[in-house]
Backbone as a ProteinNet text record, in pm:
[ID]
protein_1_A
[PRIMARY]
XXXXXXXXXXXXXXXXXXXXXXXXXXXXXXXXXXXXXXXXXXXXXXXXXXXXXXXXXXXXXXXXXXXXXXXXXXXXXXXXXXXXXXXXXXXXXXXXXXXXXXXXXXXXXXXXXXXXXXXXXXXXXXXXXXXXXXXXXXXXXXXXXXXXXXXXXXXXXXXXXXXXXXXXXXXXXXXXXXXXXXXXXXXXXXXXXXXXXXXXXXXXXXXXXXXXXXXXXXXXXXXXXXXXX
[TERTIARY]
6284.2	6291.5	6437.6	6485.5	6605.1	6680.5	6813.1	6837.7	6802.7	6816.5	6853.7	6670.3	6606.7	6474.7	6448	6336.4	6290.9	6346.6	6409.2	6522.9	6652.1	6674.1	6796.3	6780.7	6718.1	6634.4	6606.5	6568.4	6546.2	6619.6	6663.4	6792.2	6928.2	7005.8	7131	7144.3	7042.5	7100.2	7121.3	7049.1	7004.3	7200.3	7166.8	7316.7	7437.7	7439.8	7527.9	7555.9	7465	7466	7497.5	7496.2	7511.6	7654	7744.7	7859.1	7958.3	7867.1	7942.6	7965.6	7866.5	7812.2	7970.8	7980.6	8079.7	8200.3	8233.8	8372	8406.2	8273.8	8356.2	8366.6	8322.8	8290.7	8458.7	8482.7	8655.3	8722.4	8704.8	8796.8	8838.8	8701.7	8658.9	8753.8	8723	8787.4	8867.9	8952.7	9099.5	9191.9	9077.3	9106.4	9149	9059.4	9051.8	9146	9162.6	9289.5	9406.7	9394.4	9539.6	9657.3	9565.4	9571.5	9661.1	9568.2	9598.9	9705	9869.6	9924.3	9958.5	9972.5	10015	10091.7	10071.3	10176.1	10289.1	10325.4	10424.2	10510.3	10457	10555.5	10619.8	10505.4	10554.9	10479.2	10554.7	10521.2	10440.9	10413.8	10310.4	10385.2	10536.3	10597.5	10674.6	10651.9	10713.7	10571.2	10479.8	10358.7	10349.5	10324	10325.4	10425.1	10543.3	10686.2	10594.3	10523	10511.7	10415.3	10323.9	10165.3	10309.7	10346.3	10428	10471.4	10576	10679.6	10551	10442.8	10349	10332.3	10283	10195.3	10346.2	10442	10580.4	10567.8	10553	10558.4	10702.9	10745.3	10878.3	10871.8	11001.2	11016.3	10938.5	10815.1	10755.6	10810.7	10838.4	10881.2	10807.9	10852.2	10736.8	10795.8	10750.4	10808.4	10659.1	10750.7	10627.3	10581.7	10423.8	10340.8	10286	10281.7	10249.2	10098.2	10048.5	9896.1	9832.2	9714	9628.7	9582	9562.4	9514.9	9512.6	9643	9651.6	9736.9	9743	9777.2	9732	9839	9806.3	9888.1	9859.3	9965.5	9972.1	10076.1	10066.6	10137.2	10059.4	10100	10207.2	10205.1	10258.5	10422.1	10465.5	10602.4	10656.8	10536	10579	10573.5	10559.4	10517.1	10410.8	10409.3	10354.8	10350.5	10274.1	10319	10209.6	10299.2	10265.3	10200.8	10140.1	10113.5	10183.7	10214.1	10290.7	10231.8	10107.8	10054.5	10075.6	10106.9	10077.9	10236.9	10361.6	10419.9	10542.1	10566.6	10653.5	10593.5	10451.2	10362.4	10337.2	10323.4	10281.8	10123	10096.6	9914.4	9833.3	9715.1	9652.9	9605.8	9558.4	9531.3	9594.1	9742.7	9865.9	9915.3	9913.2	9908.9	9791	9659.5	9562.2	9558.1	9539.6	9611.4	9709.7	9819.4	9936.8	9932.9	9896.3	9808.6	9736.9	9610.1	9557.6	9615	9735.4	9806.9	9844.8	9895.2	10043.8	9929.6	9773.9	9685.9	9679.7	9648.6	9646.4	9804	9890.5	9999.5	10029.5	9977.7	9945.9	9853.7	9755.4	9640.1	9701.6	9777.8	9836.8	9959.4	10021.2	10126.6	10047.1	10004.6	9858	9755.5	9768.2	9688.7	9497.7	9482.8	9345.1	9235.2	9193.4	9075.3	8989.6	8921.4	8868.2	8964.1	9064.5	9206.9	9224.1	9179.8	9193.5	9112.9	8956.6	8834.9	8816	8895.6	8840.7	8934	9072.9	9181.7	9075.2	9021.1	9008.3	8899.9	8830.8	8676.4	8751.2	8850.9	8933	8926.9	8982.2	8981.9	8821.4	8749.9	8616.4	8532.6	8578.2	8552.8	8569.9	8714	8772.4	8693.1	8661	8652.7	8426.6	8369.6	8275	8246.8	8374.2	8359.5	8358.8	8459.7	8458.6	8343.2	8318.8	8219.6	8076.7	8055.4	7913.1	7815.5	7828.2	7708.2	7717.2	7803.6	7818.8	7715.1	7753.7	7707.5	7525.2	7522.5	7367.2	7295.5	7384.5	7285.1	7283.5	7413.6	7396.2	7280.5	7282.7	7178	7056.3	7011.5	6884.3	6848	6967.8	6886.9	6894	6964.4	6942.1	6820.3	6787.6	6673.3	6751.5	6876.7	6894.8	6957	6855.1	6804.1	6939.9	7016.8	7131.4	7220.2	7257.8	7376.3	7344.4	7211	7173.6	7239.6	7185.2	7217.8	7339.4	7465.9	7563.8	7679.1	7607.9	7616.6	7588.5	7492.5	7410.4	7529.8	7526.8	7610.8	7745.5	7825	7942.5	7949.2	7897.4	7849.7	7808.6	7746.7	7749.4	7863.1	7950.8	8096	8106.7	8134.8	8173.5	8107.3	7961.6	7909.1	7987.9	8017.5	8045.6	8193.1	8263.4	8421.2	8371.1	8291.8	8330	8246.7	8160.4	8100.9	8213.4	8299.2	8422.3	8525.2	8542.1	8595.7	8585.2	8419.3	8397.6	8501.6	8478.6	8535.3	8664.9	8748.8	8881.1	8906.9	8844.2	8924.6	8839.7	8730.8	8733.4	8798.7	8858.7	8916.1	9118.2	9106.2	9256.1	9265.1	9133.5	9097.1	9110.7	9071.3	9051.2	9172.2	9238	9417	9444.4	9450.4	9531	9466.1	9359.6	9312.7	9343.6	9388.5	9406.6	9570	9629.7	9789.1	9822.1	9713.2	9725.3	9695.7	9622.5	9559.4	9623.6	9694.4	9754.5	9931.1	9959.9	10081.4	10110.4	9985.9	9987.4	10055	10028.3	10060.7	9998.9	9870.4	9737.7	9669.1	9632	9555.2	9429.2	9332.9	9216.2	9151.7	9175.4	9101.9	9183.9	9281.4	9387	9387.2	9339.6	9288.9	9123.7	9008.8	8925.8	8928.7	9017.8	9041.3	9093.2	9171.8	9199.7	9070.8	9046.5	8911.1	8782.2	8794.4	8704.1	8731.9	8867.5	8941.1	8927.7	8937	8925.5	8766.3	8651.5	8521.2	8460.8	8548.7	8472.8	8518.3	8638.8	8713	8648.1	8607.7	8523.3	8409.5	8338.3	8210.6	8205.2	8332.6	8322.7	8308	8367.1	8392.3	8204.1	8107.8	8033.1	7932.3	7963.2	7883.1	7866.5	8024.1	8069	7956.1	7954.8	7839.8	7721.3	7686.5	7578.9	7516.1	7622.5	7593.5	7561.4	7673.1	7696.3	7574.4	7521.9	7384	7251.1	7283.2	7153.6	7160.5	7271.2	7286.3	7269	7316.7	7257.1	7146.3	7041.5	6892.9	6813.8	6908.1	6871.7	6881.8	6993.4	7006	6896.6	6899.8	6804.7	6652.6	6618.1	6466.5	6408.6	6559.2	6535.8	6502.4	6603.2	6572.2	6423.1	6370.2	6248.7	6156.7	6167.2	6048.9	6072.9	6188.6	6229.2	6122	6194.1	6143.4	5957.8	5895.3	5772.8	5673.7	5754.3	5691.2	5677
9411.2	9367.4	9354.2	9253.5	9229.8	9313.2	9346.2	9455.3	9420.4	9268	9234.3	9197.1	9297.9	9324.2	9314.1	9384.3	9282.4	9401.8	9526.6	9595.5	9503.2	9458.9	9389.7	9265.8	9174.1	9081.6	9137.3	9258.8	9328.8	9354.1	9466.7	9502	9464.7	9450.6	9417.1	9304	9188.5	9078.8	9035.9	9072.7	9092.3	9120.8	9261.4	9283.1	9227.5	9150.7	9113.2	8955.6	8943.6	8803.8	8846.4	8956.9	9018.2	9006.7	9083.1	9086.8	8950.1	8838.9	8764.2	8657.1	8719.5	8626.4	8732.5	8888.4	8981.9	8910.9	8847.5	8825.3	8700.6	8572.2	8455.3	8476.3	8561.8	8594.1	8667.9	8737.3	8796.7	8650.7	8646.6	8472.7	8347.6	8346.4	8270.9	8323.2	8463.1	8474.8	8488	8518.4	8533.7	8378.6	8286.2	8186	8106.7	8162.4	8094.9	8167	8328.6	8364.4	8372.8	8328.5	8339.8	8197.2	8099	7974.3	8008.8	8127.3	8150.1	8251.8	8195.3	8301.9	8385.9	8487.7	8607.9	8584.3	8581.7	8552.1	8599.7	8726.6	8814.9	8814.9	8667.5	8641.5	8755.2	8857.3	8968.1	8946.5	8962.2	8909.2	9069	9027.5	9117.8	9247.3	9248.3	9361.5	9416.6	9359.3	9455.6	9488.8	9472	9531.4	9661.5	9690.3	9749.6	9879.9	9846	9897.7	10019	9949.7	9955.8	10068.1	10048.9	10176.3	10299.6	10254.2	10364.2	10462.3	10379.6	10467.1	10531.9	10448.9	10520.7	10682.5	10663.2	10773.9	10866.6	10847	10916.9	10956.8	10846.3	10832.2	10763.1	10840.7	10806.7	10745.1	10754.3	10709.8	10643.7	10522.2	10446.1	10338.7	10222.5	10097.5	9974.4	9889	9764	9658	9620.8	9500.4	9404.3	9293.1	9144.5	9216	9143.5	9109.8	8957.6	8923.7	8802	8774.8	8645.7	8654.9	8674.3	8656.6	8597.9	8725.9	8829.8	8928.6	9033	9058	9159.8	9288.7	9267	9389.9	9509.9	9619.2	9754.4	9860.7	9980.1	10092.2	10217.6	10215.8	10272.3	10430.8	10487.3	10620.4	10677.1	10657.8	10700.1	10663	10559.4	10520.1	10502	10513.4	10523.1	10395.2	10327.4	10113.1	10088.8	9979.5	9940.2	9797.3	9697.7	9574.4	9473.1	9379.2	9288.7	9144.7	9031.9	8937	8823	8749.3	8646.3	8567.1	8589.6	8517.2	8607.5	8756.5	8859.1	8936.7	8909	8964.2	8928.5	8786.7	8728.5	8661.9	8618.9	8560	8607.9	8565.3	8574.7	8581	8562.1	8512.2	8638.4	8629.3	8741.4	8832.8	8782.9	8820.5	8914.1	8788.8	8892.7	9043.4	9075.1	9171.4	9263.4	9237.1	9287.9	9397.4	9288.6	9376.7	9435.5	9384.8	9495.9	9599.9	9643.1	9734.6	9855.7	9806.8	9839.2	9942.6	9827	9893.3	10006.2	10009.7	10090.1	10255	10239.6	10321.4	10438.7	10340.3	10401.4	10488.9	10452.5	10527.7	10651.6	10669.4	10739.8	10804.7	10792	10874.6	11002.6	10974.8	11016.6	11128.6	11049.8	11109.4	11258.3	11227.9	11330.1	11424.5	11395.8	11455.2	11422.1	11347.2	11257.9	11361.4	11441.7	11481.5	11405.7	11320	11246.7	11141.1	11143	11078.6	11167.6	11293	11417	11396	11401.3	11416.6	11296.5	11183.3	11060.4	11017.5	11109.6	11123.8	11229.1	11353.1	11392.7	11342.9	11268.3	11218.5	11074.5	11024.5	10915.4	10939.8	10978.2	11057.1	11007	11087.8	11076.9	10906.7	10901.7	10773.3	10599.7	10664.3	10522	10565.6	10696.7	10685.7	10608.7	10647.7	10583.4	10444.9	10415.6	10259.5	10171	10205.1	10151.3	10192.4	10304.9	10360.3	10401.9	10424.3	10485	10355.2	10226.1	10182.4	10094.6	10105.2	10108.3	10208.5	10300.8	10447	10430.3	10426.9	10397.8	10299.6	10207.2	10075.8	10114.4	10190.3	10205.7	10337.2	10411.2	10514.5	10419.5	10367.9	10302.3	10179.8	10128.4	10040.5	10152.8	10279.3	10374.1	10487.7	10439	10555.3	10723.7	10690.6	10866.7	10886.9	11022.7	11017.8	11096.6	11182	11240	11103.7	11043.3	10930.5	10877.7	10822.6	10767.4	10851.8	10974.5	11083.6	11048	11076.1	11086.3	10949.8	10871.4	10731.8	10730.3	10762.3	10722.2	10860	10973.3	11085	11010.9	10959.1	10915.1	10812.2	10691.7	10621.4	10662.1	10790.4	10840.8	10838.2	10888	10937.3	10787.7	10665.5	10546.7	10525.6	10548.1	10540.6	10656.1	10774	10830.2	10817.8	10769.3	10738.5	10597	10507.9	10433.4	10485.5	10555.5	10580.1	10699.3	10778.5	10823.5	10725.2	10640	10502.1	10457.8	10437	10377.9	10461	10588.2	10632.7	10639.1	10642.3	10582.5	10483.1	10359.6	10232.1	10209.2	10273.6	10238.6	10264.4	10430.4	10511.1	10454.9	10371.2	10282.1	10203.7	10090.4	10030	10073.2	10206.3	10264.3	10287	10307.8	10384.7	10253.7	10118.9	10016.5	9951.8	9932.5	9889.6	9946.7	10085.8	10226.2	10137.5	10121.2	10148.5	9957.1	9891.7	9737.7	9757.6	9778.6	9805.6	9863.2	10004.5	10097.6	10038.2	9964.3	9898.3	9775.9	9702.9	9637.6	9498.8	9500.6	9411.8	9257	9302	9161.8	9239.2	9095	9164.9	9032.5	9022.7	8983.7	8895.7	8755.1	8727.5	8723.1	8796.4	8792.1	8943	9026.4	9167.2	9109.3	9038.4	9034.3	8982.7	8904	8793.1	8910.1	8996.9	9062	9203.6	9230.4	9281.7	9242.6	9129.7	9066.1	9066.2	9020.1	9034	9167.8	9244.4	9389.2	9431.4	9412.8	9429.4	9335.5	9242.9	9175.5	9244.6	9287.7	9321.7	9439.7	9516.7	9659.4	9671.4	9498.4	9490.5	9458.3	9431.2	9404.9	9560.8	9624.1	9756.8	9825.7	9807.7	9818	9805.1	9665.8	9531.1	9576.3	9653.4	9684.1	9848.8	9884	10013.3	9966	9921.1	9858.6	9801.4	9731.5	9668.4	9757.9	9863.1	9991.4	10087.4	10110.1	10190.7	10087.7	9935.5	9917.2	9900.7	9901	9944.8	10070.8	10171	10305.5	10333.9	10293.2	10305	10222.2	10115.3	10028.8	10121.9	10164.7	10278.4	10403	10419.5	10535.8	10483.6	10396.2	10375.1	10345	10233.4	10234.3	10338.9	10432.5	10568	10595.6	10620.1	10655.1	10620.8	10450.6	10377.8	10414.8	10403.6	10433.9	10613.5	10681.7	10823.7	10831.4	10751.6	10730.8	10670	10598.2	10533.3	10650
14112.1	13971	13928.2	13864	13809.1	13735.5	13704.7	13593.6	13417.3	13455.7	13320.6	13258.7	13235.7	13144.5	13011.4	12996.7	12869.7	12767.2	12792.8	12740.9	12646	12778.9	12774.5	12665.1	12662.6	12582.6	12457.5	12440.6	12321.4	12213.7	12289.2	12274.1	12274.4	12336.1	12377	12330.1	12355.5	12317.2	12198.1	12103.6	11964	11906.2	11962.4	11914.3	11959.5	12096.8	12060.2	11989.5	11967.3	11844.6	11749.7	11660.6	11591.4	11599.8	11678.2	11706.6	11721.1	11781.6	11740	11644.2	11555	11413.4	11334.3	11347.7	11281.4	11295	11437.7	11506	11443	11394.9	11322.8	11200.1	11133.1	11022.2	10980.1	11033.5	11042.2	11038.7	11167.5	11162	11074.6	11032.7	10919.5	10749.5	10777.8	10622.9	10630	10767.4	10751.6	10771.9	10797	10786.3	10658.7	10558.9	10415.9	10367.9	10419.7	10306.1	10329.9	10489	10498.4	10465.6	10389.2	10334.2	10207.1	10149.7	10003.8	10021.8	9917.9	9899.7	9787.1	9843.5	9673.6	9626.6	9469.2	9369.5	9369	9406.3	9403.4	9527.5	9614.2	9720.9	9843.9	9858.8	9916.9	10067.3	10173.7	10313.9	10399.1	10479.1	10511.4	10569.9	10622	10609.8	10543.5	10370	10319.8	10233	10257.6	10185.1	10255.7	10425.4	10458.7	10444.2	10409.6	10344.9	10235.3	10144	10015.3	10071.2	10138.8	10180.5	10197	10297	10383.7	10242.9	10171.4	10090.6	10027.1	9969.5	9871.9	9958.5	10031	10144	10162.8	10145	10160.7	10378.7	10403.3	10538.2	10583.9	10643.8	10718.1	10890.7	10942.2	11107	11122	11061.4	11126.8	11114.2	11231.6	11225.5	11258.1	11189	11175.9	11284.8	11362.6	11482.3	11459.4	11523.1	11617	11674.4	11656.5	11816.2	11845	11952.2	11994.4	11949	11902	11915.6	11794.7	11777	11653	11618.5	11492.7	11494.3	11546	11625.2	11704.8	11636	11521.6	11443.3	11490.6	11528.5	11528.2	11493.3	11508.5	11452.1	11603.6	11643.1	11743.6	11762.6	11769.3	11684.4	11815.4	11945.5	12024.2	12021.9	11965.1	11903.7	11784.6	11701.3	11552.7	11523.8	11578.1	11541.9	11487.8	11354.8	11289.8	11393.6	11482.6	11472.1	11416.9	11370.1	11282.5	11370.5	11353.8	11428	11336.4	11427.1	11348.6	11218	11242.5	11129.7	10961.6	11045.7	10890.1	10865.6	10962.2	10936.3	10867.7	10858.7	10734.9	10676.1	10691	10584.8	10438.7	10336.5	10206.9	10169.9	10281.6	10238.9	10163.1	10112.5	10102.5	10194	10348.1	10448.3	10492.2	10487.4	10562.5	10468.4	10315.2	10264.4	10315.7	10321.8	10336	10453.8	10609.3	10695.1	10739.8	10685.4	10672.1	10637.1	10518.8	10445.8	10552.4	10577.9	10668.3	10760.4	10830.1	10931.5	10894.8	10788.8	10748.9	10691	10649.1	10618	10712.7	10840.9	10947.1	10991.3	10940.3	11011.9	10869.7	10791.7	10720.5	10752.6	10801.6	10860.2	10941.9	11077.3	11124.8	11071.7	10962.6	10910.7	10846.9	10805.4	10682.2	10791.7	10923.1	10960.8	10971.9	10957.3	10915.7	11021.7	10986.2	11099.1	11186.9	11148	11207.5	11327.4	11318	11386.1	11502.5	11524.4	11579.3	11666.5	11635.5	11685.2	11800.5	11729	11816.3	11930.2	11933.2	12027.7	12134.3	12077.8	12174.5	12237	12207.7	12276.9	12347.4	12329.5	12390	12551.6	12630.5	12747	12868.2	12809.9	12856.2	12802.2	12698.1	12646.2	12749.5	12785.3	12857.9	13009.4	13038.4	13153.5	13146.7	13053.5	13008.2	13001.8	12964.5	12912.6	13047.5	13169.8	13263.6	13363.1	13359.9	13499.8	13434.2	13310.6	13241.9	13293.7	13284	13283.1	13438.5	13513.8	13641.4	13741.3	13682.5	13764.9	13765.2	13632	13599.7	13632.4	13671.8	13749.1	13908.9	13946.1	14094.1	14124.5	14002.7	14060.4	14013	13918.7	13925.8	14051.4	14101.6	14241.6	14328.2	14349.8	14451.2	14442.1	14313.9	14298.1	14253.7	14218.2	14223.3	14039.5	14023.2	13904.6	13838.5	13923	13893.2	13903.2	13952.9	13923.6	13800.7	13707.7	13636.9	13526	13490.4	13440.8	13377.4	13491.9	13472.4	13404.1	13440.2	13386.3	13260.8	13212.2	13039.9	12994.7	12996.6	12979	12943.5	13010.5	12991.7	12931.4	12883.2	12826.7	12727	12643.2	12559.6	12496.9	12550	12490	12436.9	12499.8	12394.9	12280.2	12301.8	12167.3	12071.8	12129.4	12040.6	11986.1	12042.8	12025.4	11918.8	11895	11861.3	11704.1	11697.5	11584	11476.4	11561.3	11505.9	11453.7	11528.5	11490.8	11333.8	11322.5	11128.1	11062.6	11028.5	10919.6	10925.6	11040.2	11056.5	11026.6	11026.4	11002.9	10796.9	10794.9	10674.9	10585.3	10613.2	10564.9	10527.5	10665.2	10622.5	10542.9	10548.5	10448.8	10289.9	10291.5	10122.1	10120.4	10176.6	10166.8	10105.6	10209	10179.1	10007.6	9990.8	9875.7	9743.1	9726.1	9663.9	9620.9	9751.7	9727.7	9628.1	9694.1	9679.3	9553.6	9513.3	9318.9	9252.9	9273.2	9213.9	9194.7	9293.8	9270.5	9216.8	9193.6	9175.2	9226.3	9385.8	9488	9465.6	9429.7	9460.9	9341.1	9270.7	9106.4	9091.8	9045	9025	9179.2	9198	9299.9	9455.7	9445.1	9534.1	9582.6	9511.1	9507.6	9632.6	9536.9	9618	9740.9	9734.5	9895	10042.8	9933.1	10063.7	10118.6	9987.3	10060.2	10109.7	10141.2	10180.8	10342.5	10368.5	10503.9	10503.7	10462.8	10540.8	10513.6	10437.9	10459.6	10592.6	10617	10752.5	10884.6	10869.4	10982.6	11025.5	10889.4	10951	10982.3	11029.6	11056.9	11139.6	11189.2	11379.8	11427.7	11386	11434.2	11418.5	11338	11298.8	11412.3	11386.4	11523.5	11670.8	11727.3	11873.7	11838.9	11776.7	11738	11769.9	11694.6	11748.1	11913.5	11952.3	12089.8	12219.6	12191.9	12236	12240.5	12073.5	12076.2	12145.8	12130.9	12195.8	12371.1	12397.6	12576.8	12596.4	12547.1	12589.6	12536.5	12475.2	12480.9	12577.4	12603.3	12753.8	12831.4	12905.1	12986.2	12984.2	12907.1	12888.8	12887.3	12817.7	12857.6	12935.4	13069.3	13219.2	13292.2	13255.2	13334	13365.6	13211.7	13190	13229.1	13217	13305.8	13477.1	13525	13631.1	13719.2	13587.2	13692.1	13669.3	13548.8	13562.8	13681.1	13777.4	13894	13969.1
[MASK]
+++++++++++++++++++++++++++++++++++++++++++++++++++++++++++++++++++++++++++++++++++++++++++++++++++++++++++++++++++++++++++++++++++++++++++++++++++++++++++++++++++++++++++++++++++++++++++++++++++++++++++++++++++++++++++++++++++++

């Protein structure tokens, strides 16, 4: 019998349509807003400027990155980087995720618990992500119920690294929206435009949850049918 079952069909596939209905849906709005720019002519690294000083976060520095959306905050050097589209841009977008970024390096700065939790489940996580659903297909064509085991087990951990994940990135989100309002960066539909780019962005993150929980109930209900023969 094939791996790819009526599990898989069920499940999995479902979600990941899902996921990639989330992924144009990001695209899409960061498409429309990054059209539109903020009145207040402020480019996407000195918004980020603006989270930082708010949050009274120091030593972090803002550089390029190459590439469409590849904004991140990299806590291991203290880098904020920016993508060309958001980091001397004016757009609403480009405030939005800048923002974002700069939430997240506040997270860190502050101590964020959940920032904690999902470092330490990181580890076991990556080693999940590559070998969890490997392991489990080689013990299900081998028949061995301990390899399977150990497969869905580790594979666990991604689900669980990525469900630690939500409240981290939403949680940057509220930082950045907090500091964008309160400073009055982006004010009526320039305010909404950018939360709109950051309510889509946190539905990819949502989406990859999803895809994730419906492969490890694949995994697992194989098993099941499996040790029932």
């Amino acid at each position: 019998m094939i791996w790819y079952d009526q599990y898989y069909l069920l499940l999995v596939v479902p979600a990941m349509l899902l996921s990639l209905l989330a992924q144009a849906k990001v695209k899409g709005t960061y498409a429309k807003m990054s059209k539109v720019r903020n009145s207040r002519g402020l480019t996407g690294a000195e918004a980020a400027m603006r989270v930082l000083a708010y949050y009274g976060v120091t030593g972090v520095q803002i550089q390029p990155i190459a590439g469409n959306l590849t904004d991140n905050f990299d806590p291991r050097s203290n880098v904020i980087h920016l993508s060309q589209g958001v980091m001397h841009s004016t757009s609403v977008a480009a405030v939005g995720i800048a923002c974002h970024e700069a939430g997240h390096a506040a997270q860190y700065a502050q101590s964020y618990k959940p920032i904690a939790v999902r470092n330490s489940i990181l580890p076991v996580a990556n080693i999940g992500s590559s070998a969890g659903i490997l392991l489990a297909v080689i013990g299900f064509v081998l028949q061995a119920k301990l390899l399977m085991l150990i497969g869905i087990v580790l594979f666990s951990f991604v689900v669980l690294f990525q469900l630690v994940t939500l409240p981290v990135e939403f949680n940057a989100s509220s930082r950045a929206l907090k500091v964008i309002d309160e400073t009055g960066m982006l004010e009526g539909e320039e305010y909404k435009g950018a939360k709109k780019v950051l309510s889509a962005a946190a539905m990819t993150y949502v989406a990859a949850l999803i895809v994730s929980v419906a492969s490890l109930l694949r995994l697992i209900l194989r098993s099941q049918s499996r040790s029932r023969r």
